[in-house]
mmCIF file of the N, C-alpha and C atoms, coordinates in Angstrom:
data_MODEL
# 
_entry.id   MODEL 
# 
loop_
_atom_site.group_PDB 
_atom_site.id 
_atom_site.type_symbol 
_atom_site.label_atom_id 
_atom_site.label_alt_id 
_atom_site.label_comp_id 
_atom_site.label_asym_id 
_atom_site.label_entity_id 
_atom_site.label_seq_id 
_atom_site.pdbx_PDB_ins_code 
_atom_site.Cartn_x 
_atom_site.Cartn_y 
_atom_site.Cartn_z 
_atom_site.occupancy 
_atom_site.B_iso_or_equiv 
_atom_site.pdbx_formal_charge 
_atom_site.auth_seq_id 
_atom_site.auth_comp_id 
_atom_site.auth_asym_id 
_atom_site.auth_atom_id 
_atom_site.pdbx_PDB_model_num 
ATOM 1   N N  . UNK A 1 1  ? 0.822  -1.185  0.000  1.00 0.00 ? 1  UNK A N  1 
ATOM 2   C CA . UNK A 1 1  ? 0.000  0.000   0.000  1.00 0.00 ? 1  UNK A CA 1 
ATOM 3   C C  . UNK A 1 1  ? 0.875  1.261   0.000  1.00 0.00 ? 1  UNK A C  1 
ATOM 4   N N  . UNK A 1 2  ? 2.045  1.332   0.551  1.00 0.00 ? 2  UNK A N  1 
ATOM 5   C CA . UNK A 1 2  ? 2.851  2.393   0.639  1.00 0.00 ? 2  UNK A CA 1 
ATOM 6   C C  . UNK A 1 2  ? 3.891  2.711   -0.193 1.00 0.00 ? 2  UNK A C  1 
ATOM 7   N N  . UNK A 1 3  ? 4.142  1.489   -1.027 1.00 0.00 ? 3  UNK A N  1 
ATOM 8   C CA . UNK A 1 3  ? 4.801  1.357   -2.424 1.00 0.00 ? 3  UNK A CA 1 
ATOM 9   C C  . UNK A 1 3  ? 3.793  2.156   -2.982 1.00 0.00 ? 3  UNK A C  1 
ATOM 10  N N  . UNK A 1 4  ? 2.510  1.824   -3.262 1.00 0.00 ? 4  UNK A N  1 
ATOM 11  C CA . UNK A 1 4  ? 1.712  2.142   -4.381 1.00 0.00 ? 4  UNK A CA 1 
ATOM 12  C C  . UNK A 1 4  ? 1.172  3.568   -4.286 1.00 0.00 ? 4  UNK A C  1 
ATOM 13  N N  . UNK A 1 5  ? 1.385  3.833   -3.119 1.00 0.00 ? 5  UNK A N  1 
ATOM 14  C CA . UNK A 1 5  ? 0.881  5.535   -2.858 1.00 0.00 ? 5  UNK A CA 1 
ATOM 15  C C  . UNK A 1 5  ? 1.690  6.043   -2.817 1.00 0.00 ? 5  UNK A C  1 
ATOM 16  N N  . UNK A 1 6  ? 3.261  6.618   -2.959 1.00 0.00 ? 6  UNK A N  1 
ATOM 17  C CA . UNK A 1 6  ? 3.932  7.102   -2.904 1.00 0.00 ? 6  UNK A CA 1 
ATOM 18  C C  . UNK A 1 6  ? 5.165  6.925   -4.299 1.00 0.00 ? 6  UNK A C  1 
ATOM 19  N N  . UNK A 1 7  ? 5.311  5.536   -4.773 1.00 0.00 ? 7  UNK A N  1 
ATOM 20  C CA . UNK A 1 7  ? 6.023  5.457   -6.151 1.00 0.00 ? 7  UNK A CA 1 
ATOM 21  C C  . UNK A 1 7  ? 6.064  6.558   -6.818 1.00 0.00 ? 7  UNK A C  1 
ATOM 22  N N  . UNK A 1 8  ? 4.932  6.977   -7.341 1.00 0.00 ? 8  UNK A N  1 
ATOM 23  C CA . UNK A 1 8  ? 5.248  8.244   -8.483 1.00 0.00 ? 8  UNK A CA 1 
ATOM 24  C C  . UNK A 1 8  ? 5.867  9.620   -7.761 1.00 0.00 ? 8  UNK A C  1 
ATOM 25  N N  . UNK A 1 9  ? 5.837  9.704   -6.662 1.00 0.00 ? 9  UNK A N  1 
ATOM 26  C CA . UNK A 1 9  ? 6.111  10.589  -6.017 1.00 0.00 ? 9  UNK A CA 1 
ATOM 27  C C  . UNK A 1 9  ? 7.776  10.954  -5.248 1.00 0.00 ? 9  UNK A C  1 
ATOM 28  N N  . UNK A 1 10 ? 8.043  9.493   -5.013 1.00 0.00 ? 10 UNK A N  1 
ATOM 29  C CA . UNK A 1 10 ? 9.395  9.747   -4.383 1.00 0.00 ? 10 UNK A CA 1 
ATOM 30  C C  . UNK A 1 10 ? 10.095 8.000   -5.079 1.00 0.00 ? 10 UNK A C  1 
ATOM 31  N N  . UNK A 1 11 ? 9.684  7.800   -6.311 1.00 0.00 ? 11 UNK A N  1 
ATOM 32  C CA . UNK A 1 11 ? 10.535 6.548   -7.151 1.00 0.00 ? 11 UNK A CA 1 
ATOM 33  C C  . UNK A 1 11 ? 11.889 5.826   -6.302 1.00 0.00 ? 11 UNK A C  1 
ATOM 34  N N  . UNK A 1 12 ? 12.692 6.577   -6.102 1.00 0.00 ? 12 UNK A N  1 
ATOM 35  C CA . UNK A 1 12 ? 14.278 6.337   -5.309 1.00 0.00 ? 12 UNK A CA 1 
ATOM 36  C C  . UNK A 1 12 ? 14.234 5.765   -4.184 1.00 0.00 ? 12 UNK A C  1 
ATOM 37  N N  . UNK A 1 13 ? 13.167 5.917   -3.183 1.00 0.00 ? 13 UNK A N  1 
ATOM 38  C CA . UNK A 1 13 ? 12.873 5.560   -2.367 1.00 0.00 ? 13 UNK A CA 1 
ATOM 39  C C  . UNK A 1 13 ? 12.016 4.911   -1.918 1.00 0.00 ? 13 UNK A C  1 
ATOM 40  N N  . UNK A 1 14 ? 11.097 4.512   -2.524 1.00 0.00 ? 14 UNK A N  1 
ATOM 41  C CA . UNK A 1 14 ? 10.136 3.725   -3.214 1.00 0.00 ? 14 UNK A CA 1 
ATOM 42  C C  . UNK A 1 14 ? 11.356 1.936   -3.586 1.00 0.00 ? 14 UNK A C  1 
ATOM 43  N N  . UNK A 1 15 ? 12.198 2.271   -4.329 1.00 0.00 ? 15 UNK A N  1 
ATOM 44  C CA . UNK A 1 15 ? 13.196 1.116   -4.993 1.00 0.00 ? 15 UNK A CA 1 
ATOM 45  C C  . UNK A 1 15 ? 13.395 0.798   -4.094 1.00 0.00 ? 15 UNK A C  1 
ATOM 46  N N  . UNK A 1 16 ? 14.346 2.080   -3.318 1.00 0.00 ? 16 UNK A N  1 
ATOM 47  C CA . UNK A 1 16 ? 14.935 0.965   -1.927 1.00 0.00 ? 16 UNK A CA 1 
ATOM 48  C C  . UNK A 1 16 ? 14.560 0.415   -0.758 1.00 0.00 ? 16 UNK A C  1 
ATOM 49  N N  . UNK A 1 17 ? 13.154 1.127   -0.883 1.00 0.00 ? 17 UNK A N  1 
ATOM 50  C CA . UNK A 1 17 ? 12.923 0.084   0.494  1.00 0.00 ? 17 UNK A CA 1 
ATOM 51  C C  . UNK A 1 17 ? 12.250 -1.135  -0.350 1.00 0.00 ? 17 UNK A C  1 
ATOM 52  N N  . UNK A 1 18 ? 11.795 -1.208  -1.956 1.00 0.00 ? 18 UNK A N  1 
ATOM 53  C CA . UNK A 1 18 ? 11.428 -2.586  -2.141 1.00 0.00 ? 18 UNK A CA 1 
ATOM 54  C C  . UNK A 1 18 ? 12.371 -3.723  -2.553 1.00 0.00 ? 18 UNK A C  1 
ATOM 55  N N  . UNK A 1 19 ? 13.757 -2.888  -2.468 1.00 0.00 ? 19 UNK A N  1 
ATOM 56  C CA . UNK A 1 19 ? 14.923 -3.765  -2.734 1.00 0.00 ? 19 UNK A CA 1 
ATOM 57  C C  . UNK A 1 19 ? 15.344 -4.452  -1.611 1.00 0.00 ? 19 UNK A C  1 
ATOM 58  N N  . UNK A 1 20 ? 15.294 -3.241  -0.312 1.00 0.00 ? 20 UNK A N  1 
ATOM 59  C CA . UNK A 1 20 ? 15.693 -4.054  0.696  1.00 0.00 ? 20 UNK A CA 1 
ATOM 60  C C  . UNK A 1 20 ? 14.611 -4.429  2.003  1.00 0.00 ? 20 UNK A C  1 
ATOM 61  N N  . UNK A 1 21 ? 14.130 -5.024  1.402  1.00 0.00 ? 21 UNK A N  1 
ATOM 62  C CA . UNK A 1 21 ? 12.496 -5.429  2.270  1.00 0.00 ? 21 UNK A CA 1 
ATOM 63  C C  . UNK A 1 21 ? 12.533 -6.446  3.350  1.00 0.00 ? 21 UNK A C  1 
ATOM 64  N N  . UNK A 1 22 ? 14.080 -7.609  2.742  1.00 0.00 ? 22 UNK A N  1 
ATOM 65  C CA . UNK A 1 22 ? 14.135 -8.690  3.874  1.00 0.00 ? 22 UNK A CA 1 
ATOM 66  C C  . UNK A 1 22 ? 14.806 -8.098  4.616  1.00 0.00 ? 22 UNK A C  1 
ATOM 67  N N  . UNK A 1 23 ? 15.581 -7.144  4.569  1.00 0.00 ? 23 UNK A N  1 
ATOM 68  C CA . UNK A 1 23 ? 16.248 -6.347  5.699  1.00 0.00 ? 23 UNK A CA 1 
ATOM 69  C C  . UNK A 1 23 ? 15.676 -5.920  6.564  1.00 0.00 ? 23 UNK A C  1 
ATOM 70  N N  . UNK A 1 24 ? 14.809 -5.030  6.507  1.00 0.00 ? 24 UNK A N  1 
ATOM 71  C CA . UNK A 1 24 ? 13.916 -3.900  6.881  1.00 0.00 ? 24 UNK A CA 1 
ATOM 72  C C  . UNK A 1 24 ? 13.227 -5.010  7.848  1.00 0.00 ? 24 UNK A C  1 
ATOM 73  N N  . UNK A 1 25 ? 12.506 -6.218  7.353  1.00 0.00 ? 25 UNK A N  1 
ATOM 74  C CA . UNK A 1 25 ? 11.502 -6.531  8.442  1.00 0.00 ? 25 UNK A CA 1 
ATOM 75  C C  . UNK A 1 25 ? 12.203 -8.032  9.026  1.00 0.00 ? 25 UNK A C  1 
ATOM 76  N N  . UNK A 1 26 ? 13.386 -7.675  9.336  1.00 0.00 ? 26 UNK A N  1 
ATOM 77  C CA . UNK A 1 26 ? 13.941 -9.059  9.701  1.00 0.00 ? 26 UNK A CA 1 
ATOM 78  C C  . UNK A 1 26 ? 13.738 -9.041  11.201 1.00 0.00 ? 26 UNK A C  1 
ATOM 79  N N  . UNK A 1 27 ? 13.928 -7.884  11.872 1.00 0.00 ? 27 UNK A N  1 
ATOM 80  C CA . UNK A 1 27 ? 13.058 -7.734  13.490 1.00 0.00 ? 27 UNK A CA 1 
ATOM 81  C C  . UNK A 1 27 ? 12.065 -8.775  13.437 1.00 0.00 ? 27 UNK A C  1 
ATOM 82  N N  . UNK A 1 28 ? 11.141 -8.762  12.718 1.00 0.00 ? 28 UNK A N  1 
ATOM 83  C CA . UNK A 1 28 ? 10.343 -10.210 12.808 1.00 0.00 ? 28 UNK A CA 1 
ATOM 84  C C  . UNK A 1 28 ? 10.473 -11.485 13.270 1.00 0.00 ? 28 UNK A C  1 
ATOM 85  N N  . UNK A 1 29 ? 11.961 -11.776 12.540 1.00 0.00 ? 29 UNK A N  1 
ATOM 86  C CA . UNK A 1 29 ? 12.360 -13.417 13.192 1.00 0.00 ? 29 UNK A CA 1 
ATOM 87  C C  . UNK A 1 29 ? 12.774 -13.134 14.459 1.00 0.00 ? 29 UNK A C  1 
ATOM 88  N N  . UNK A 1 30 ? 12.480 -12.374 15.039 1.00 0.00 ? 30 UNK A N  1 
ATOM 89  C CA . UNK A 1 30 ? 13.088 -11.907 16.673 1.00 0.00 ? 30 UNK A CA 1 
ATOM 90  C C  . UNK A 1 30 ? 11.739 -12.731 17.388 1.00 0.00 ? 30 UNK A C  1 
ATOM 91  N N  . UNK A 1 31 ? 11.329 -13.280 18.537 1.00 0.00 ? 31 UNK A N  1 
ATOM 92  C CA . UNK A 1 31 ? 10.160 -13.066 19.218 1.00 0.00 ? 31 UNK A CA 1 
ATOM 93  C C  . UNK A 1 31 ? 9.866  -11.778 19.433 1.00 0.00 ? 31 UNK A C  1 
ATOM 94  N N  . UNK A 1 32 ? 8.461  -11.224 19.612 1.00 0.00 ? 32 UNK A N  1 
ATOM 95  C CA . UNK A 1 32 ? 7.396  -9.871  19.727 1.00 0.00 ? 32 UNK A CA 1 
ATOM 96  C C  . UNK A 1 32 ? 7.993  -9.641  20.499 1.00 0.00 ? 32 UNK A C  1 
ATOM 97  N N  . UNK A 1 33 ? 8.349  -9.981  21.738 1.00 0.00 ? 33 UNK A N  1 
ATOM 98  C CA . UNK A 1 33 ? 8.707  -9.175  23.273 1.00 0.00 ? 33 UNK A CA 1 
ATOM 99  C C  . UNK A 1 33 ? 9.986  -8.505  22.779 1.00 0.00 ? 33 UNK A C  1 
ATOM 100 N N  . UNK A 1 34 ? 10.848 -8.920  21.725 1.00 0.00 ? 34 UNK A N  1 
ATOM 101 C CA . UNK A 1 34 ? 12.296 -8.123  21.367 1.00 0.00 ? 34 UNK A CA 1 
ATOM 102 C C  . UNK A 1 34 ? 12.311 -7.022  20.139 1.00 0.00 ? 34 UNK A C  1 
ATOM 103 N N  . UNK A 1 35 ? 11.390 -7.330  19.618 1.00 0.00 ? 35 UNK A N  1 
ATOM 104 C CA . UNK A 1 35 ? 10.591 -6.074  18.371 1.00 0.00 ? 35 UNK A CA 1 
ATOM 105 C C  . UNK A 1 35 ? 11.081 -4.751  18.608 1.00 0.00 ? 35 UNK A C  1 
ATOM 106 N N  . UNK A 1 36 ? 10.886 -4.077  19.639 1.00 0.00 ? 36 UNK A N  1 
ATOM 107 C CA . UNK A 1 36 ? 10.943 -2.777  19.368 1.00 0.00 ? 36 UNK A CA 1 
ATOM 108 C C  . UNK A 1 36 ? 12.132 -2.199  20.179 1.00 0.00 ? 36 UNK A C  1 
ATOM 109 N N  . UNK A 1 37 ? 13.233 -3.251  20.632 1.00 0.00 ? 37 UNK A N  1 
ATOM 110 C CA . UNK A 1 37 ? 14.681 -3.049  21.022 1.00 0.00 ? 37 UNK A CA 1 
ATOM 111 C C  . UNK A 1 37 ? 15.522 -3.262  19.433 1.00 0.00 ? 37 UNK A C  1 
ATOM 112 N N  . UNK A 1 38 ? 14.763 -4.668  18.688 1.00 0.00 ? 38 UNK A N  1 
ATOM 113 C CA . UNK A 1 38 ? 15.992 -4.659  17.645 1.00 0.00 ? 38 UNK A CA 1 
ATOM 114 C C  . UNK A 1 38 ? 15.861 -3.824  16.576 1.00 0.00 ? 38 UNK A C  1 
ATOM 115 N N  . UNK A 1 39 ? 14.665 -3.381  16.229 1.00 0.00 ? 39 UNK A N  1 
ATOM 116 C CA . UNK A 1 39 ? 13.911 -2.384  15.639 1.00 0.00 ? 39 UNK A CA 1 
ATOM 117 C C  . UNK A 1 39 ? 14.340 -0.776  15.553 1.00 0.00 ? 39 UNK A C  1 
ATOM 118 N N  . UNK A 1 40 ? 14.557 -0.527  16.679 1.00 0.00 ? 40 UNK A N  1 
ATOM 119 C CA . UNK A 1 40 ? 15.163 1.202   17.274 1.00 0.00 ? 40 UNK A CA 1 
ATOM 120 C C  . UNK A 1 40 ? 16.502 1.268   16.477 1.00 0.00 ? 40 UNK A C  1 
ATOM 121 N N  . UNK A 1 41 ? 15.893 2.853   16.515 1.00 0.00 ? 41 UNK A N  1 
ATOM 122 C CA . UNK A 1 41 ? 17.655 3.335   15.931 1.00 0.00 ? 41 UNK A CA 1 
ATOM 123 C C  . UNK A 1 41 ? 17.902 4.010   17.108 1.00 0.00 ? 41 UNK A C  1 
ATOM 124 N N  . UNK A 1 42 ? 17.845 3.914   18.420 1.00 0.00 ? 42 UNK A N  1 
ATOM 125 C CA . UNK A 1 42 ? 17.964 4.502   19.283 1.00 0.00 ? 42 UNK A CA 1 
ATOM 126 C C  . UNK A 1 42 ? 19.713 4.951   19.651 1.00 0.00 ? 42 UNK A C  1 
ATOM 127 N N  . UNK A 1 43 ? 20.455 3.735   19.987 1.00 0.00 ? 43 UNK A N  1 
ATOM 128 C CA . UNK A 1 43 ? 21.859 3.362   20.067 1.00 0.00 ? 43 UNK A CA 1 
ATOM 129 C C  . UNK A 1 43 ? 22.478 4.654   18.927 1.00 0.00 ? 43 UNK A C  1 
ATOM 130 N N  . UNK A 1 44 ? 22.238 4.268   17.935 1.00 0.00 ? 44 UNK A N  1 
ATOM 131 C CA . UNK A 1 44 ? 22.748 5.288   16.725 1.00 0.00 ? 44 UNK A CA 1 
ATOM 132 C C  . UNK A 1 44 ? 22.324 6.917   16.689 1.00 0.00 ? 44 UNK A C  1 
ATOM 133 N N  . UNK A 1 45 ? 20.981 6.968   17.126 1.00 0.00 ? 45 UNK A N  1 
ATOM 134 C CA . UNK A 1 45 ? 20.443 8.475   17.344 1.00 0.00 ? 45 UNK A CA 1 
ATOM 135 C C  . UNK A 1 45 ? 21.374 9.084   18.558 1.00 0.00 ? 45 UNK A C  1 
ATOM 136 N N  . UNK A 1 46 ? 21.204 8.376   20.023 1.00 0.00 ? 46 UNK A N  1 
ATOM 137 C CA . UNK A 1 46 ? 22.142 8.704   20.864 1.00 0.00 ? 46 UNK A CA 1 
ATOM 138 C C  . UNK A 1 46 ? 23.137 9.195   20.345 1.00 0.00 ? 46 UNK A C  1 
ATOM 139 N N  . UNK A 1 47 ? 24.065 8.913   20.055 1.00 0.00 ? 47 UNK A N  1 
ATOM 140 C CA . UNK A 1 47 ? 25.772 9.110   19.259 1.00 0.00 ? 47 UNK A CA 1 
ATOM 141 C C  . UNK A 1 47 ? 25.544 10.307  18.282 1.00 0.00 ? 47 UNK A C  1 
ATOM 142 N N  . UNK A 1 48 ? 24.666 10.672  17.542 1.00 0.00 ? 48 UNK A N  1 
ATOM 143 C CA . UNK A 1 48 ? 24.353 11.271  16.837 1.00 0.00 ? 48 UNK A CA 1 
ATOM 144 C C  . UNK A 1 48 ? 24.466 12.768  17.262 1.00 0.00 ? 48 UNK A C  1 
ATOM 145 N N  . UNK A 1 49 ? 23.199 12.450  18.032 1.00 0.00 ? 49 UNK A N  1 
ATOM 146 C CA . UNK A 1 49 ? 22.886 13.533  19.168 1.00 0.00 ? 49 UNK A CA 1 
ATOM 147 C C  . UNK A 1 49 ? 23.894 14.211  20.237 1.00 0.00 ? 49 UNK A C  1 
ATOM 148 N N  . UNK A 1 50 ? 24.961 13.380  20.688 1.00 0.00 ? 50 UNK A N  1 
ATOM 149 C CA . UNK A 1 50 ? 25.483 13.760  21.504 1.00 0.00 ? 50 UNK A CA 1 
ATOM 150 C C  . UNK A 1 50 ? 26.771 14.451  20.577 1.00 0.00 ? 50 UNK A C  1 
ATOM 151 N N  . UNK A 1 51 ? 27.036 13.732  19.055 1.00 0.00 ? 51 UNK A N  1 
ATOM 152 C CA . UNK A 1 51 ? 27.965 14.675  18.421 1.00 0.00 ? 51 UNK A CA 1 
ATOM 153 C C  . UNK A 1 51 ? 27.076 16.165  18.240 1.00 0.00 ? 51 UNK A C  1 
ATOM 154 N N  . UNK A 1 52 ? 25.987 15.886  17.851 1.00 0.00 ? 52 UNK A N  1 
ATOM 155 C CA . UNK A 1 52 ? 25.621 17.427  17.197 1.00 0.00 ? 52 UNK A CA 1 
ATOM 156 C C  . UNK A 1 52 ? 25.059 18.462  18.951 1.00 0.00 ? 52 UNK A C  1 
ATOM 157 N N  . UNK A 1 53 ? 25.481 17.625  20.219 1.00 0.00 ? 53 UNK A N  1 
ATOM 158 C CA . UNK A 1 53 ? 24.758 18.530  21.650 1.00 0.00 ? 53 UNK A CA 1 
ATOM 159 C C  . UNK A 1 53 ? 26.810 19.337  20.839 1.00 0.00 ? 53 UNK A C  1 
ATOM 160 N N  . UNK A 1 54 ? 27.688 18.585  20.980 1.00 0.00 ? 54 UNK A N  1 
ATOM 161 C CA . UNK A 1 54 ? 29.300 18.754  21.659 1.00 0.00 ? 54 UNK A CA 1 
ATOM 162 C C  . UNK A 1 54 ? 29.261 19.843  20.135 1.00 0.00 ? 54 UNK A C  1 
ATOM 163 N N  . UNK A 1 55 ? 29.112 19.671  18.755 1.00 0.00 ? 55 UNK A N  1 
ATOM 164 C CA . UNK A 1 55 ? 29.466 20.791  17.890 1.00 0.00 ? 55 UNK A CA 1 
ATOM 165 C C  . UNK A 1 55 ? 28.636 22.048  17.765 1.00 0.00 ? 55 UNK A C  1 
ATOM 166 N N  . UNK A 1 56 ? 27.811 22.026  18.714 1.00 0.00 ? 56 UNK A N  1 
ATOM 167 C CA . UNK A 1 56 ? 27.020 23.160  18.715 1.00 0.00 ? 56 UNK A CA 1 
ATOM 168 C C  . UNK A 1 56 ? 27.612 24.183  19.988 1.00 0.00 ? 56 UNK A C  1 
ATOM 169 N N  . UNK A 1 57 ? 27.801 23.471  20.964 1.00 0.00 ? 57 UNK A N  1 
ATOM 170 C CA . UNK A 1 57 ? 28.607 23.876  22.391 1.00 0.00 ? 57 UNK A CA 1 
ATOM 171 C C  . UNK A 1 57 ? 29.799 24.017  21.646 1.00 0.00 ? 57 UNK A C  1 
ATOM 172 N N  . UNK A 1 58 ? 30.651 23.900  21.022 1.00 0.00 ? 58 UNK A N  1 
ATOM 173 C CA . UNK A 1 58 ? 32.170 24.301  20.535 1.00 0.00 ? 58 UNK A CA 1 
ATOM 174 C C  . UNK A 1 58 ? 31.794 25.388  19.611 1.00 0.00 ? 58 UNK A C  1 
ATOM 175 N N  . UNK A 1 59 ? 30.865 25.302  18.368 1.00 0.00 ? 59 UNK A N  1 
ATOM 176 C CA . UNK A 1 59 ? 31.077 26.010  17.153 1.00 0.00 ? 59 UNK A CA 1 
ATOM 177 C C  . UNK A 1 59 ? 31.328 27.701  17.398 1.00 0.00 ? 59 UNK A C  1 
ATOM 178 N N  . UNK A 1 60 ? 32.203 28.100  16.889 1.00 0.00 ? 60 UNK A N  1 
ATOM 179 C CA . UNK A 1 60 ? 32.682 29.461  16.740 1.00 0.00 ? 60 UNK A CA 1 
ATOM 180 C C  . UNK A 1 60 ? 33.256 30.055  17.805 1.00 0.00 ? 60 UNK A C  1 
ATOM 181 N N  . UNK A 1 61 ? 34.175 28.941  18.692 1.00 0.00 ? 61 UNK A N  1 
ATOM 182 C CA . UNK A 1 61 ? 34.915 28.845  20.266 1.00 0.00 ? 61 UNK A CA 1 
ATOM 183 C C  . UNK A 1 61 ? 36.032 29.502  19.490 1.00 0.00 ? 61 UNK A C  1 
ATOM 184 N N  . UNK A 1 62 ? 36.768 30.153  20.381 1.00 0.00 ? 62 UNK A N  1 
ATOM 185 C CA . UNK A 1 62 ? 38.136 30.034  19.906 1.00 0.00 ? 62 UNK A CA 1 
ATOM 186 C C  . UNK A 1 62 ? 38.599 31.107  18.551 1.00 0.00 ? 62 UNK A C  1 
ATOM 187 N N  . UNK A 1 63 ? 39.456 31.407  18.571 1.00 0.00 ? 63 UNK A N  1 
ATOM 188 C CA . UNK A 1 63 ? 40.539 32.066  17.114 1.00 0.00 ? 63 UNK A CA 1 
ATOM 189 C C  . UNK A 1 63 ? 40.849 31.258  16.740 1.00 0.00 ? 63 UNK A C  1 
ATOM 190 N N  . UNK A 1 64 ? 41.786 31.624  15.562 1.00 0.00 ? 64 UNK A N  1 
ATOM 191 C CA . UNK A 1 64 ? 42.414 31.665  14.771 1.00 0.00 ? 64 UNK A CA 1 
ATOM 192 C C  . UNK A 1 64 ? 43.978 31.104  15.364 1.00 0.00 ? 64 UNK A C  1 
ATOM 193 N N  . UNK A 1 65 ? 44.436 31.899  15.926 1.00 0.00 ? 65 UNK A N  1 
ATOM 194 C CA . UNK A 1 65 ? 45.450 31.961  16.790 1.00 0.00 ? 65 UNK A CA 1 
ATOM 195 C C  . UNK A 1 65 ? 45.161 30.624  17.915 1.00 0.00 ? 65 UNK A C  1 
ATOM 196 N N  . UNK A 1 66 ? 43.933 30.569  18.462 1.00 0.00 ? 66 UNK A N  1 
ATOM 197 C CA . UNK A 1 66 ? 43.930 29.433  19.618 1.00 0.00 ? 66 UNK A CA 1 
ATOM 198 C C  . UNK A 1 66 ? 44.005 28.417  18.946 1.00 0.00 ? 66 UNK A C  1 
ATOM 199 N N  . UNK A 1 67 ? 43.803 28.100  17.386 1.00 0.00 ? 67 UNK A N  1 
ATOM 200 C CA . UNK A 1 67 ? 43.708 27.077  17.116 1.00 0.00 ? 67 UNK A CA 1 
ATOM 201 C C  . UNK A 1 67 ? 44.590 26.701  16.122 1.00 0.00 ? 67 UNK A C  1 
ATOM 202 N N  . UNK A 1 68 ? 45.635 27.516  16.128 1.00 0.00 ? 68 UNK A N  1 
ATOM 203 C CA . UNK A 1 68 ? 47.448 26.941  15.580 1.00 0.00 ? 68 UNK A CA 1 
ATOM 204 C C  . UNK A 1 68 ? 47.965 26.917  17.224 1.00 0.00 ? 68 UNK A C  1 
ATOM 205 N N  . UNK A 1 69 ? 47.716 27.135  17.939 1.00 0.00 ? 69 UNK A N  1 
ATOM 206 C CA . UNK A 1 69 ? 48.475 26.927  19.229 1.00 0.00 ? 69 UNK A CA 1 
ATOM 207 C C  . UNK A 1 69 ? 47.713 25.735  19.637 1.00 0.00 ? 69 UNK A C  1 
ATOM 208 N N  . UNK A 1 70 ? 47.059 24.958  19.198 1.00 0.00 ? 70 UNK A N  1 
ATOM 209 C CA . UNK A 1 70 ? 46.290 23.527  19.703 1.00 0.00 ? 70 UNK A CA 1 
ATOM 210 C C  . UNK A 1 70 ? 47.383 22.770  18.983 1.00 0.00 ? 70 UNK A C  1 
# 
């Protein structure tokens, strides 16, 4: 249903998730009670997040000068 409503609209993405479909729902062969641990991009968002908390707290720290003397 979500192939078919969206194909003409976003094609590229449309392909790849019907290319990679056994990927996508392999959480399945998990038992239900583990679904929505193996499922999460949580682990990866974390890391993510904590690079873009640390380059936002640094960005535009410092000279020119402080940062040939690093």
């Amino acid at each position: 249903m979500f192939l078919k409503t969206y194909r003409d609209k976003y094609p590229k993405a449309c392909a790849c998730l019907e290319k990679d479909k056994a990927q996508l729902f392999t959480f399945y062969n998990f038992p239900a009670i583990h679904w929505q641990h193996v499922r999460t991009t949580n682990p990866i968002e974390s890391t993510f997040a904590t690079i873009r908390h640390r380059t936002r707290q640094t960005k535009g720290c410092g000279s020119v000068a402080a940062t040939k003397n690093f």
